[in-house]
C-alpha positions in Angstrom: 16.8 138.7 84.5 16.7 142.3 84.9 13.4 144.3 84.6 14.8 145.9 81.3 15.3 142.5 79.5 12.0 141.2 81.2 9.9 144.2 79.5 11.9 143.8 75.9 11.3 139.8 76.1 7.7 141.4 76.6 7.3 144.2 73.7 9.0 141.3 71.5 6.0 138.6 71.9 3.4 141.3 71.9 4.5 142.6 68.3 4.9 139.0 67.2 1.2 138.2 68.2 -0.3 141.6 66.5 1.6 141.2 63.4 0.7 137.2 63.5 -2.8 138.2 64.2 -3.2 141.5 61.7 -1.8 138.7 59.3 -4.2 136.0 60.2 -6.5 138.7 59.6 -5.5 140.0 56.3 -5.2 136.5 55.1 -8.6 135.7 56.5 -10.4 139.4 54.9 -8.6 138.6 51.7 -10.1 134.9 51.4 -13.3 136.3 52.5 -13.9 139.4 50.1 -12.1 138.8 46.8 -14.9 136.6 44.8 -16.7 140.1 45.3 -14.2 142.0 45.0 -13.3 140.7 42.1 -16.6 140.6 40.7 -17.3 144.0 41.1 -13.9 144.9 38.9 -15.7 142.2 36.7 -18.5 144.8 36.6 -16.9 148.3 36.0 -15.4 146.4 33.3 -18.3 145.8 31.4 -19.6 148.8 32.1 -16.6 150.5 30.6 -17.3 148.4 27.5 -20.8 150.0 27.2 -20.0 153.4 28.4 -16.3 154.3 27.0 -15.2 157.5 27.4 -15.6 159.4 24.3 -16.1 163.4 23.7 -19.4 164.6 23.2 -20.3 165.9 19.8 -21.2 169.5 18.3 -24.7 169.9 19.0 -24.3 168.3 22.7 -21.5 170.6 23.3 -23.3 173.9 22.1 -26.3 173.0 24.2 -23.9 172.3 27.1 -22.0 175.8 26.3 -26.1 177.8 26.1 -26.6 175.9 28.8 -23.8 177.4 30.8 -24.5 181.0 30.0 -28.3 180.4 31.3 -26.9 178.7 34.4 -24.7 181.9 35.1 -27.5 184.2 34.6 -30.6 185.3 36.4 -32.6 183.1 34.3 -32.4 180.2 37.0 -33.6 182.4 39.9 -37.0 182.8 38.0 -37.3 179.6 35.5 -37.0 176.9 39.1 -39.3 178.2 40.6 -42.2 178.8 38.0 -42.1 175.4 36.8 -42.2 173.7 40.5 -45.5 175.9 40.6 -46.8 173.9 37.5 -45.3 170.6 38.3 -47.0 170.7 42.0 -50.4 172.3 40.7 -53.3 169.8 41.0 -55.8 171.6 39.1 -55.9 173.1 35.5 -54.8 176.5 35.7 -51.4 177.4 34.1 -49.9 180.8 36.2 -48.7 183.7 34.3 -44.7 183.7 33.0 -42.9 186.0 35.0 -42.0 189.3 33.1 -38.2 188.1 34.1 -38.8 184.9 32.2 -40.7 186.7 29.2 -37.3 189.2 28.8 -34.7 186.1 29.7 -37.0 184.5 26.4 -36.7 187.4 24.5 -33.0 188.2 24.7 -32.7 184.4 23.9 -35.0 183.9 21.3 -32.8 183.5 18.2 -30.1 180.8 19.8 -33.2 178.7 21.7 -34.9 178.8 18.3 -32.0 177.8 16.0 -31.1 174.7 18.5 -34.2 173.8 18.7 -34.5 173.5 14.9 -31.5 171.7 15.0 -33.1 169.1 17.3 -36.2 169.0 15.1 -34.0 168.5 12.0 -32.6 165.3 13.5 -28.7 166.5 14.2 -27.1 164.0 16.3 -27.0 164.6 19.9 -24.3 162.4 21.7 -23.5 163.7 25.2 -20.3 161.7 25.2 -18.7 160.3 28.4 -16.1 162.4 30.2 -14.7 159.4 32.8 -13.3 156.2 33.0 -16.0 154.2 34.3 -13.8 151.6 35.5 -12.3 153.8 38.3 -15.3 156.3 38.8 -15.5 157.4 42.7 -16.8 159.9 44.8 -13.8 162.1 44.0 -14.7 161.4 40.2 -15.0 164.7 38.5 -19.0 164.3 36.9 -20.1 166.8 34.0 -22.8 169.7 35.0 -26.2 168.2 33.9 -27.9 171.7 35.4 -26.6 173.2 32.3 -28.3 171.2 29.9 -31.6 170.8 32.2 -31.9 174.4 32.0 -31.7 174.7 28.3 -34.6 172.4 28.4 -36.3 174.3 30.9 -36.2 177.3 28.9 -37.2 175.7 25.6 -40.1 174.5 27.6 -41.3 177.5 28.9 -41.1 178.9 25.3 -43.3 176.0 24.5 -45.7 178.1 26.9 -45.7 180.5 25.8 -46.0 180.1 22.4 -49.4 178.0 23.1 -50.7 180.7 25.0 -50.2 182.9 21.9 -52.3 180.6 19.4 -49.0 179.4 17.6 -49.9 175.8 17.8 -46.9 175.1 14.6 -44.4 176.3 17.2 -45.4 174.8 20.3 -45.6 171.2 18.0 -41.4 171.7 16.5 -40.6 172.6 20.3 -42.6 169.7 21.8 -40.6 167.4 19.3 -37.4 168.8 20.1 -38.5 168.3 23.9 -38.7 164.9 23.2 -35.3 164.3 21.8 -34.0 166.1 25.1 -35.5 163.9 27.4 -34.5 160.6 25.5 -31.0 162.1 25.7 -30.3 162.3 29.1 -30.1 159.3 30.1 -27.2 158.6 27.3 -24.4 158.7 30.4 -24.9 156.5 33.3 -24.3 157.5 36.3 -27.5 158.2 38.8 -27.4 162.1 38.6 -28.2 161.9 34.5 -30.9 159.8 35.7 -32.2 161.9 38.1 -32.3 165.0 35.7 -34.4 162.3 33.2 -36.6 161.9 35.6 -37.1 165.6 36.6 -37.0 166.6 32.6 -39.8 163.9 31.8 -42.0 165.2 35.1 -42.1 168.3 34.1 -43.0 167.9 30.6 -46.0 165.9 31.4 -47.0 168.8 33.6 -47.0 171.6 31.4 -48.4 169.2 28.6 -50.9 168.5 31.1 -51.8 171.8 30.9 -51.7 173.1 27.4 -55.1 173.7 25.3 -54.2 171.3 22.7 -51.4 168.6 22.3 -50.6 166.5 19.1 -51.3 163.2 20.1 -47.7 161.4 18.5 -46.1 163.2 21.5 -47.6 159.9 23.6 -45.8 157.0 22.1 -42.6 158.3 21.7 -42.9 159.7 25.8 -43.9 156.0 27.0 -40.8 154.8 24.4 -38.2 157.5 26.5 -40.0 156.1 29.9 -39.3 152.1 28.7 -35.3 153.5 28.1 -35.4 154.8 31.3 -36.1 151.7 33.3 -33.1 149.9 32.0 -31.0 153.4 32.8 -32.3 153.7 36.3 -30.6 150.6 37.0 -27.4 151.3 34.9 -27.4 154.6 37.2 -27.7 152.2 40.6 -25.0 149.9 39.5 -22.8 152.7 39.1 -23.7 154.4 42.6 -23.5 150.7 44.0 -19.8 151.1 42.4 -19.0 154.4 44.5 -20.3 152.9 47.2 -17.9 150.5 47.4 -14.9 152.8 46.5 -15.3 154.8 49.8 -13.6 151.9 51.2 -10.9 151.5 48.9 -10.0 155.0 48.0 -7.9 156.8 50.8 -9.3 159.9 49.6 -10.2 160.4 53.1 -6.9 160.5 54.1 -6.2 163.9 52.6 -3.2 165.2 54.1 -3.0 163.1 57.2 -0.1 162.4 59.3 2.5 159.4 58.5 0.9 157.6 61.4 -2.6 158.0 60.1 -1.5 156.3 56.8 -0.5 153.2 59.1 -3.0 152.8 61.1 -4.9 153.2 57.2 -3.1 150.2 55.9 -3.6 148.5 58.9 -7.4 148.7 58.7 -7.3 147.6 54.7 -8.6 144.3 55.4 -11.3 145.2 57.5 -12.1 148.0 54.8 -11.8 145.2 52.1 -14.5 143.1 54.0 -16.7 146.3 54.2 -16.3 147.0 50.4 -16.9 143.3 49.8 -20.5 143.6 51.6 -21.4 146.7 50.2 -20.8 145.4 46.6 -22.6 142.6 47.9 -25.9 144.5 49.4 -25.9 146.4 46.4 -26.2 143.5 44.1 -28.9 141.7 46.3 -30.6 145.2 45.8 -30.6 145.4 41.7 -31.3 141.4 41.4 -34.9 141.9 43.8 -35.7 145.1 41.8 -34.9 143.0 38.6 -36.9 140.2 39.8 -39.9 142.0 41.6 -42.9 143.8 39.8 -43.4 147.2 41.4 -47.4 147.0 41.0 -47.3 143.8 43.3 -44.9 143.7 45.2 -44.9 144.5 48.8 -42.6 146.7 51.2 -41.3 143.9 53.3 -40.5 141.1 50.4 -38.7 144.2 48.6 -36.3 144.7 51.9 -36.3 141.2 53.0 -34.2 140.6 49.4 -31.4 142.1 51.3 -29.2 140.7 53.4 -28.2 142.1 56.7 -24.9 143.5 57.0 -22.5 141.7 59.2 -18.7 143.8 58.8 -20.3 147.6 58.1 -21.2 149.4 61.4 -23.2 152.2 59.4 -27.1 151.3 58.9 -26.6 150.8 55.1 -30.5 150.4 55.1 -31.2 153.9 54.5 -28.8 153.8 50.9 -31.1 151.2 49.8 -34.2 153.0 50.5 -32.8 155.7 48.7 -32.2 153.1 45.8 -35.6 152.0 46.1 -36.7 155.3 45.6 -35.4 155.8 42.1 -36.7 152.7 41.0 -40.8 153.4 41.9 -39.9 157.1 40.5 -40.3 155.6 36.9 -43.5 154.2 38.0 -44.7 157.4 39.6 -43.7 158.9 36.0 -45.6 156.2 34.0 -48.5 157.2 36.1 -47.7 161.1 35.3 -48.0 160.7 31.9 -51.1 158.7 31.8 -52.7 161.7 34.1 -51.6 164.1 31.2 -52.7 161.9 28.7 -55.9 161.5 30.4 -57.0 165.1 30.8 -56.5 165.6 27.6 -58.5 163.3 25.8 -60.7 164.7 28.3 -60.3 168.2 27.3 -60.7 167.0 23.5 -64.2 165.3 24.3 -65.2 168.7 26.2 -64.3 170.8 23.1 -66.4 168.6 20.7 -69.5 168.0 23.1 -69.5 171.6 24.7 -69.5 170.1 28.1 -67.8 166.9 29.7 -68.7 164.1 29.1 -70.4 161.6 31.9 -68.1 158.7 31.2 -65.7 157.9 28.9 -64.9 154.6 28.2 -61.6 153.1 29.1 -60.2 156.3 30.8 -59.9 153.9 33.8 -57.3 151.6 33.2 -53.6 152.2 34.3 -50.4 150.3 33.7 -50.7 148.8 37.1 -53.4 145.9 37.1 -54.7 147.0 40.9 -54.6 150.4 40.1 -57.8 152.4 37.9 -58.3 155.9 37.3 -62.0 157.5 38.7 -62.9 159.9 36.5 -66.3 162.4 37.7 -67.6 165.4 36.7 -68.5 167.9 39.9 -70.9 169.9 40.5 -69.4 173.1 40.5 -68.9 172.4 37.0 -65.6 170.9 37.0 -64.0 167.3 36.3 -61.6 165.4 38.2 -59.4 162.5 37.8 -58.0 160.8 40.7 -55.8 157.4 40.5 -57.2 154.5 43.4 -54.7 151.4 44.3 -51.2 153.3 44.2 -49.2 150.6 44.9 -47.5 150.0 48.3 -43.8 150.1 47.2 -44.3 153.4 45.3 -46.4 154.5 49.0 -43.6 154.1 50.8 -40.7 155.2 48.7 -42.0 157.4 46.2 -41.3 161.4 45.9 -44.3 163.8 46.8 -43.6 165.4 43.4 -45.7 163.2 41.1 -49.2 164.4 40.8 -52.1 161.4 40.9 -55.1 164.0 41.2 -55.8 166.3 38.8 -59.0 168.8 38.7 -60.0 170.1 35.1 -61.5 173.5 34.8 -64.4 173.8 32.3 -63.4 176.2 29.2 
């Protein structure tokens, strides 16, 4: 037998065993992740019942469209950074508008006005759902949400504005039409409408923490928006657990690759499939402990040890939960926001009627988390402060620096 026929013999048995053993191994990555596979598809499925797509209505689409114009405008370059001023402040002192703000407000004054009234007037306000949920990934085209935030924005500012002019009938339509904002954002449900709720709802409860004089209905329906929001939070992480998993299904990645690199692509799907598998998996895990766990009482280890280690993805997948964690003790952090505002300004109203604040007032220290309690003092310099003791260790550890606990009130 000649060296030729020796080293084709050869080639022959070694493609035999790789195609054998890529079989064995599709075969085996196959068994192994279609239950989850196949209940993820269950999944996007139902979700797609909830969420079908459906085109947004009038009022939705003209905010969108004012929205747009604002975005593409100075406005932005003024209106961001005025309100992180209020929304970081921890004392009771509201800082001029910018003269760029007051003419943006100006020139805009009629069209703010008119959709606010239409907000106030009840209109119906469906964002609609531009996607098929059912095959949403990371190359999934998602509508601008900054556009509508900054309408918001702006009406809020206005809101300002008009209180620090006396016009307490004006500041009270835009505060309601606000409110119907906020409860709309989280009509879509991927993360990012989420994530502009929970922005929208943090900065209302700062300037209202700041205002002279707030109508006290505004409360009730905030804390109703804030209960909607829970549930979304977690529609939002099921879908970002969804395009998760489609990073290793979708050969996006291939772009425009070489023949070869589409092989050597197929011949990794069932190693990709097992990957998918886990991550649909770890995601899972991740929404059934924050289902099943109370944020107030729960600590930082039992909320990570109700994941399972990954055993197929080489990537530290431990941060993406983190980061998942992190929406979910947001709402918690906002709960506590809005109790702060609510809290300074029942003590402002006492202040008003007694001339001076008051040494205690009763109940002001109770919070929605049992082990948590607001301290309430007034200082010497003439001041009063409220500062919340017993944050809870899970909203420690993953919560965002950008929810105020401790507030200072400034005599008037």
């Amino acid at each position: 037998m000649n060296s030729l026929t020796r080293n084709a013999r050869l080639l022959i048995l070694v493609n035999l065993f790789l195609i054998g053993g890529w079989s064995i191994l599709l075969w085996v990555a196959n068994t192994a992740s279609r239950q989850s596979l196949a209940e993820a598809k269950e999944d996007r499925e139902q979700l797609y019942q909830q969420f079908p797509p459906k085109p947004a209505n009038t009022l939705a689409s003209d905010l969108d469209a004012f929205g747009q114009d604002i975005s593409d405008s100075e406005i932005p370059s003024s209106l961001q950074p005025y309100l992180k001023k209020i929304v970081e402040t921890t004392e009771d002192s509201l800082p001029d508008i910018p003269e760029a703000l007051i003419t943006s407000l100006d020139a805009q004054q009629q069209e703010l006005r008119t959709l606010r009234d239409r907000l106030v007037q009840g209109e119906a306000l469906d964002w609609g759902m531009g996607y098929d949920i059912r095959t949403i990934s990371v190359t999934t085209s998602l509508p601008s949400f900054l556009s509508r935030f900054n309408v918001f924005r702006l009406m809020l500012v206005q809101a300002i504005r008009d209180d620090r002019a006396g016009e307490t009938d004006e500041v009270f339509l835009t505060l309601k039409a606000l409110t119907r904002l906020v409860d709309s954002f989280p009509q879509q449900p991927d993360l990012i409408a989420q994530i502009i709720s929970l922005n929208a709802h943090n900065d209302l409860a700062a300037v209202l923490r700041q205002l002279d004089d707030v109508p006290q209905e505004i409360y009730p329906e905030l804390n109703q928006t804030v209960k909607k929001l829970e549930m979304s939070i977690l529609n939002g992480l099921q879908v970002e657990g969804h395009i998760h998993t489609s990073l290793y299904q979708d050969d996006y990645l291939l772009g425009e690759t070489s023949p070869i690199g589409s092989f050597l692509w197929i011949l990794a799907t069932p190693y990709l499939n097992l990957v998918a598998a886990e991550t649909w998996d770890n995601h899972s895990q991740m929404l059934q402990g924050i289902k099943g766990s109370d944020v107030c009482a729960i600590e930082v280890e039992d909320l990570r040890g109700t994941i399972q280690p990954t055993r197929w993805n080489f990537i530290d997948y431990s941060n993406v939960i983190d980061y998942s964690f992190s929406f979910w003790v947001r709402v918690q952090q906002l709960k506590f926001a809005l109790e702060l505002t609510e809290k300074v300004q029942q003590v402002k109203t006492q202040a008003r009627q007694q001339g001076q604040f008051p040494q205690r007032i009763t109940g002001i220290e109770t919070s929605s988390c049992p082990g948590s309690q607001w301290r309430y003092q007034v200082n010497p310099d003439g001041t009063a402060t409220l500062d919340l003791e017993g944050i809870p260790p899970v909203v420690k550890e993953f919560g965002s620096d950008s929810y105020v606990t401790r507030f200072d009130i400034l005599s008037r």
